[in-house]
LONUBA-101309 format. One record per atom (N, C-alpha, C): residue number from 1; residue in three letters; x, y, z. Coordinates in nm, 4 decimals. Atoms other than C-alpha are relative to their C-alpha. Layout:
R   resi   resn         c1         c2         c3
R    NUM    ALA          X          Y          Z
...
END
This chain:
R   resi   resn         c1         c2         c3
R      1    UNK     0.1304    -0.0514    -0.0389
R      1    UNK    -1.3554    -0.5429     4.7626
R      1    UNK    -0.0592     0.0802    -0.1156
R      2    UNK     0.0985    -0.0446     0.1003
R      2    UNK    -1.6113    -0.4001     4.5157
R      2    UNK    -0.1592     0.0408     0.0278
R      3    UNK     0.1251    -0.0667    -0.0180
R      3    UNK    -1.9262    -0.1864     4.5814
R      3    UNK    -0.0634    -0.0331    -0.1157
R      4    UNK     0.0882     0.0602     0.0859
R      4    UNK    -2.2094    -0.3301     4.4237
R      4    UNK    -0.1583     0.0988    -0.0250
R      5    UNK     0.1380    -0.0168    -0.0327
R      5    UNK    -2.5685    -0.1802     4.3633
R      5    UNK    -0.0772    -0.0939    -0.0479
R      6    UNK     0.0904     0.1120     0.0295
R      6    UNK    -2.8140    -0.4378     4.3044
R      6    UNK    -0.1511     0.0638    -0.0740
R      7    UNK     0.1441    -0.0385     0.0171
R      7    UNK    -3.1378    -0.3809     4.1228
R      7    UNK    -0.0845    -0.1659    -0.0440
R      8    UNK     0.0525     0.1113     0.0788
R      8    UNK    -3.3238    -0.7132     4.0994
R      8    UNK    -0.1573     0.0008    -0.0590
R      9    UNK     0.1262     0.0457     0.0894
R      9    UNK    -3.6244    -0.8204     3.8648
R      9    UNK    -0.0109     0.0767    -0.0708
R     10    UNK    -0.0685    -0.0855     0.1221
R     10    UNK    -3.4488    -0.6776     3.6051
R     10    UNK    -0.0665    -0.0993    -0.0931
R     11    UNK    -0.0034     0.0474     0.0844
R     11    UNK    -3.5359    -0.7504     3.2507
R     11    UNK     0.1007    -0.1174    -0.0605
R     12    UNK    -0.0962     0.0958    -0.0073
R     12    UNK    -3.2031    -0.9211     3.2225
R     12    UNK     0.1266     0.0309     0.1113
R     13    UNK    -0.1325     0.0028    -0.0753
R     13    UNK    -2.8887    -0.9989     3.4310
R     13    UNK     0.1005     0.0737    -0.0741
R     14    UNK    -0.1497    -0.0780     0.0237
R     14    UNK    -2.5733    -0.7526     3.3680
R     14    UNK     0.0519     0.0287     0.0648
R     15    UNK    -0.0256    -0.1350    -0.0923
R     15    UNK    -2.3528    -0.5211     3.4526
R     15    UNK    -0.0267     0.1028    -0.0541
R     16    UNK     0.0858    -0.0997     0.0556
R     16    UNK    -2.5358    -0.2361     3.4002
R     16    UNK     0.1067     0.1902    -0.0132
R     17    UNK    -0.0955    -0.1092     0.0252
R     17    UNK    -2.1777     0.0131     3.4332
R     17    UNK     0.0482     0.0517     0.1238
R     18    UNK    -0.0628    -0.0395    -0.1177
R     18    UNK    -2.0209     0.1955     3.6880
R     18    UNK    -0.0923     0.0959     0.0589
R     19    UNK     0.1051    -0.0808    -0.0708
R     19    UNK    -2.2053     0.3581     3.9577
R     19    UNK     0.0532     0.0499     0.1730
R     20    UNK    -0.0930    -0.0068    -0.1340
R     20    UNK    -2.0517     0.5678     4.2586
R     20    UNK     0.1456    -0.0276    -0.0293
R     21    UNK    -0.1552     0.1003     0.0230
R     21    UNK    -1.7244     0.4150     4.3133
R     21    UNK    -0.0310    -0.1886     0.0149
R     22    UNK     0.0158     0.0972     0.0350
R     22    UNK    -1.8453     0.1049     4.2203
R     22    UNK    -0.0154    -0.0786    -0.1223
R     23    UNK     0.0808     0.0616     0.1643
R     23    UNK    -2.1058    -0.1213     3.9526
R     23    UNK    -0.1021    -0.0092     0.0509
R     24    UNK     0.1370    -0.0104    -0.0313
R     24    UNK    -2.4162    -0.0853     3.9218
R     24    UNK    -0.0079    -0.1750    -0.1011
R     25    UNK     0.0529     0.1422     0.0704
R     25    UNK    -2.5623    -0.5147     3.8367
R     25    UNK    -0.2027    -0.0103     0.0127
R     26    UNK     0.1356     0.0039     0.0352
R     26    UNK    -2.9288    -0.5693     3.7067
R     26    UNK    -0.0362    -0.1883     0.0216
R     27    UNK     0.0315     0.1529    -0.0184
R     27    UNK    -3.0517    -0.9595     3.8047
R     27    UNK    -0.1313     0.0094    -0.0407
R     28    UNK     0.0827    -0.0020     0.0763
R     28    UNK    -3.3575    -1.1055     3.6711
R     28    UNK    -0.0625    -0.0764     0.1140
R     29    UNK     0.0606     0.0628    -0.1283
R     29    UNK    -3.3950    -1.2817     4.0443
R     29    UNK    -0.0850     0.0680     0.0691
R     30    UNK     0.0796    -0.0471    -0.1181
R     30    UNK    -3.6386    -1.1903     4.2908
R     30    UNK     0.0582     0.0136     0.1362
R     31    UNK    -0.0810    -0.0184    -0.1438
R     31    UNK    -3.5004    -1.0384     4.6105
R     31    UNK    -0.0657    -0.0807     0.0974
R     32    UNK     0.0213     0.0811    -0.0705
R     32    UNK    -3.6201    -1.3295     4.8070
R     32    UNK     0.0497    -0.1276     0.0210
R     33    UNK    -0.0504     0.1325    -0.0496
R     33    UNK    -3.4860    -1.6101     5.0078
R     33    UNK     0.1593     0.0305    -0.0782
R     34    UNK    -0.1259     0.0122     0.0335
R     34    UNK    -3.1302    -1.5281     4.8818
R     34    UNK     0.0163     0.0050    -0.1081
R     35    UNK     0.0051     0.0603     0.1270
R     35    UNK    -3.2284    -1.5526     4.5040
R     35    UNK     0.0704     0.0560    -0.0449
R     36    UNK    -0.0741    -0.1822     0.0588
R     36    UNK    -3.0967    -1.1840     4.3979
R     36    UNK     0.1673     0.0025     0.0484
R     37    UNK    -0.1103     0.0309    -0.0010
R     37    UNK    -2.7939    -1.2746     4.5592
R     37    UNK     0.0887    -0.0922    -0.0629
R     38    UNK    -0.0690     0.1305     0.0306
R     38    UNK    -2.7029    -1.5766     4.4418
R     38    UNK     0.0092     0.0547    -0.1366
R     39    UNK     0.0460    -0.0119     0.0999
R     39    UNK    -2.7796    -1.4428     4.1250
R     39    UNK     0.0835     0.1203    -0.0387
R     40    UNK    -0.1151    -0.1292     0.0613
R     40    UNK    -2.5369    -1.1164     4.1212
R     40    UNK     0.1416    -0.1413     0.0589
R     41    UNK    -0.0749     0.0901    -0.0609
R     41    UNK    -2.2625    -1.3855     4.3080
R     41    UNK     0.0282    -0.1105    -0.1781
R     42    UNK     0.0142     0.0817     0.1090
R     42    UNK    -2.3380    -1.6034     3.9897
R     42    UNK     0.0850     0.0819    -0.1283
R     43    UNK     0.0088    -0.1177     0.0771
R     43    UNK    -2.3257    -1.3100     3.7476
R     43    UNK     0.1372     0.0797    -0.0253
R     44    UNK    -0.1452    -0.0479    -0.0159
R     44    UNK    -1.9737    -1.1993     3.8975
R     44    UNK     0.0507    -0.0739    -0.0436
R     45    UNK    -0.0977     0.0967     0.0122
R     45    UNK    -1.8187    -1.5004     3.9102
R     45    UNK     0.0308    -0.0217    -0.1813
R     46    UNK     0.0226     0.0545     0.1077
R     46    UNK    -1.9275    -1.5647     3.5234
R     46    UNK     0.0956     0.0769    -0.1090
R     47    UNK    -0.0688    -0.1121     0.0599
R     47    UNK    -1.7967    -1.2194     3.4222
R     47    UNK     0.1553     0.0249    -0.0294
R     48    UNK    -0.1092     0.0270    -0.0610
R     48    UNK    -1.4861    -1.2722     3.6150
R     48    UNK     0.0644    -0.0845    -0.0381
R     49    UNK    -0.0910     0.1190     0.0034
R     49    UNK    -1.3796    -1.5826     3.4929
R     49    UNK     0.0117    -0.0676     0.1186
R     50    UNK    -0.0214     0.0718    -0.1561
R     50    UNK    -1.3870    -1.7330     3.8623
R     50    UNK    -0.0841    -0.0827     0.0030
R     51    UNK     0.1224     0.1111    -0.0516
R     51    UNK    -1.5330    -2.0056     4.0494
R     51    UNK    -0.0755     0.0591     0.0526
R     52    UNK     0.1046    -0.1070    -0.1031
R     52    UNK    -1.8661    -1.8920     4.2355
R     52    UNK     0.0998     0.0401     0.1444
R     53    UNK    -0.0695    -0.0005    -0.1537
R     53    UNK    -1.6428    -1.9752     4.5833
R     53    UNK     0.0662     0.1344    -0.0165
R     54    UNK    -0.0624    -0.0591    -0.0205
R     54    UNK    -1.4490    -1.7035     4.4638
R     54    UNK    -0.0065     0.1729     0.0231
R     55    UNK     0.0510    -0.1348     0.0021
R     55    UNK    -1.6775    -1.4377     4.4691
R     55    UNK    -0.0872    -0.0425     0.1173
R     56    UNK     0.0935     0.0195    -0.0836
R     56    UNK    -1.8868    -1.3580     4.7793
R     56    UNK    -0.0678     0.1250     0.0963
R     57    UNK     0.0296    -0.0957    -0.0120
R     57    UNK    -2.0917    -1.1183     4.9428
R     57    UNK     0.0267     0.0209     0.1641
R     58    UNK    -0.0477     0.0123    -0.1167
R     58    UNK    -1.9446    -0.9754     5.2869
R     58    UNK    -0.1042     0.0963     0.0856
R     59    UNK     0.1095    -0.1053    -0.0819
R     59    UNK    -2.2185    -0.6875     5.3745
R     59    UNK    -0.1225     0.0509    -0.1216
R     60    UNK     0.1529    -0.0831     0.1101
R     60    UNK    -2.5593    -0.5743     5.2668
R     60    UNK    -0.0756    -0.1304    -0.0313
R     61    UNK     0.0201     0.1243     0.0281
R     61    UNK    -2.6887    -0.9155     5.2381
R     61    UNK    -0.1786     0.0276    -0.0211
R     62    UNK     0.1142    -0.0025     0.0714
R     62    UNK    -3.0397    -0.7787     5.2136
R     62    UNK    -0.0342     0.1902    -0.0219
R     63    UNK     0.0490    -0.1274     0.0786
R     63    UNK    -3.0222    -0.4255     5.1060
R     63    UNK     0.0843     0.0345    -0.1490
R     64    UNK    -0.0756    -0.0101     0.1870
R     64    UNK    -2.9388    -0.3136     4.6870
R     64    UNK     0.1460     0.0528     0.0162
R     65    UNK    -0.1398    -0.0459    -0.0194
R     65    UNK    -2.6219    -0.1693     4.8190
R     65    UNK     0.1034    -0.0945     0.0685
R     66    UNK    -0.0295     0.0929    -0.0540
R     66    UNK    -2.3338    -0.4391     4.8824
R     66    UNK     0.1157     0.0259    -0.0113
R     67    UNK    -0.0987    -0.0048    -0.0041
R     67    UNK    -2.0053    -0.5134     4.9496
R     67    UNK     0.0479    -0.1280    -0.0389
R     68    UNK    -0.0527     0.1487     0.0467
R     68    UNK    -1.8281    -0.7935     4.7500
R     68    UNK     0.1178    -0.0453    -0.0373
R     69    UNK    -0.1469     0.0669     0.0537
R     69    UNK    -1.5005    -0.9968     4.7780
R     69    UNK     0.0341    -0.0805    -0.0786
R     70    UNK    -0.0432     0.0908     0.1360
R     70    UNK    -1.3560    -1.1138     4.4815
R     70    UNK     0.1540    -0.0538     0.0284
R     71    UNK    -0.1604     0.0174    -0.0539
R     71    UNK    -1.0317    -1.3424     4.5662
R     71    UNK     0.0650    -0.0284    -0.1828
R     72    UNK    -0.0581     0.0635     0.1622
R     72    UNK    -0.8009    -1.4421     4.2261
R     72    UNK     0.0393     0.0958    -0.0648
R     73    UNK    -0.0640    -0.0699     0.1596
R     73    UNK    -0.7657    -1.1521     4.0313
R     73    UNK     0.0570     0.1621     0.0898
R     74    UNK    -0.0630    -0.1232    -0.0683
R     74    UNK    -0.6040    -0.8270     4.1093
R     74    UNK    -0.1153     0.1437    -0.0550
R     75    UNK     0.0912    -0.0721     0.0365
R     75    UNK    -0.8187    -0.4879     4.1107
R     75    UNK    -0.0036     0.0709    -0.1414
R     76    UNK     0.0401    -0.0477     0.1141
R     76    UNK    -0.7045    -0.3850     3.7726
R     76    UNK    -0.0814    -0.0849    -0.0967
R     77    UNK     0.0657     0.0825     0.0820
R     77    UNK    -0.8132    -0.7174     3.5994
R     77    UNK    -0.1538    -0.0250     0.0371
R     78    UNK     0.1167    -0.0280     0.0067
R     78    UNK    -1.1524    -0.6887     3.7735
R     78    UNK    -0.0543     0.0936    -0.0716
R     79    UNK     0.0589    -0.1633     0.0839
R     79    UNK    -1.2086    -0.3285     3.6431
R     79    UNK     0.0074    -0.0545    -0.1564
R     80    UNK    -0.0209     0.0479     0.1155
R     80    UNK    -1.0962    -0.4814     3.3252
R     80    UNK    -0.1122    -0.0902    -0.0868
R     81    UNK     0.1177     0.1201     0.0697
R     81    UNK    -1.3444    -0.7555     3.2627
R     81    UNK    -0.1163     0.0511     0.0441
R     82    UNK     0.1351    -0.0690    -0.0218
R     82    UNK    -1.6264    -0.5552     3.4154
R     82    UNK    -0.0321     0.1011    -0.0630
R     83    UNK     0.0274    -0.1115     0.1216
R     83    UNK    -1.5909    -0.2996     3.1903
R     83    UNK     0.0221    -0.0651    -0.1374
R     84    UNK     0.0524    -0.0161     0.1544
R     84    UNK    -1.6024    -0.4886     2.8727
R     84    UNK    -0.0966    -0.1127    -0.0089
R     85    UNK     0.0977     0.0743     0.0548
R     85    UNK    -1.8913    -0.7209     2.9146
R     85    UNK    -0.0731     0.0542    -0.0126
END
C-alpha cells in the first residue's frame, strides 16, 4: 500500500517526492473520465519496473488523495526506485 497525492495538469508527469507518509505524483492528465488515473497507474508502474496490472488504485478514485497497491516488489524496493527517479 502507498499513499499517493495526485496533482493533475501538471507541466509534466513525476514523482514530485515524498509527501506525508507517502509521494506526492504530478500527471500532465486531466482529472476526467479516469485520465489522471490511468496516468499516475501508468507513471507507477513505469517507475517501478512493473506491469500496469501490477499497480492499481484501491481508494480515492476521484479525489488527489489515494491509496495504491503495488503487488511484486517489497516496500523497501518501492521506496527505493521512487526515490531515485
Amino acid at each position: 500500500m502507498l499513499a499517493v497525492k495526485v496533482v493533475p495538469g501538471a507541466s509534466r508527469s513525476r514523482i514530485a517526492g515524498a509527501y506525508g507518509d507517502g509521494i506526492k505524483v504530478t500527471v500532465t492528465a486531466a482529472p476526467e473520465r479516469g485520465a489522471a488515473n490511468a496516468a499516475v497507474i501508468e507513471l507507477l508502474a513505469d517507475v517501478l519496473q512493473l506491469p500496469r496490472a501490477s499497480v492499481s488504485i484501491i481508494s480515492g478514485p476521484t479525489n488527489p488523495r489515494k491509496e495504491v497497491l503495488i503487488v511484486g516488489l517489497d516496500p523497501a524496493s518501492i521506496e527505493q526506485r521512487l526515490m531515485t527517479d
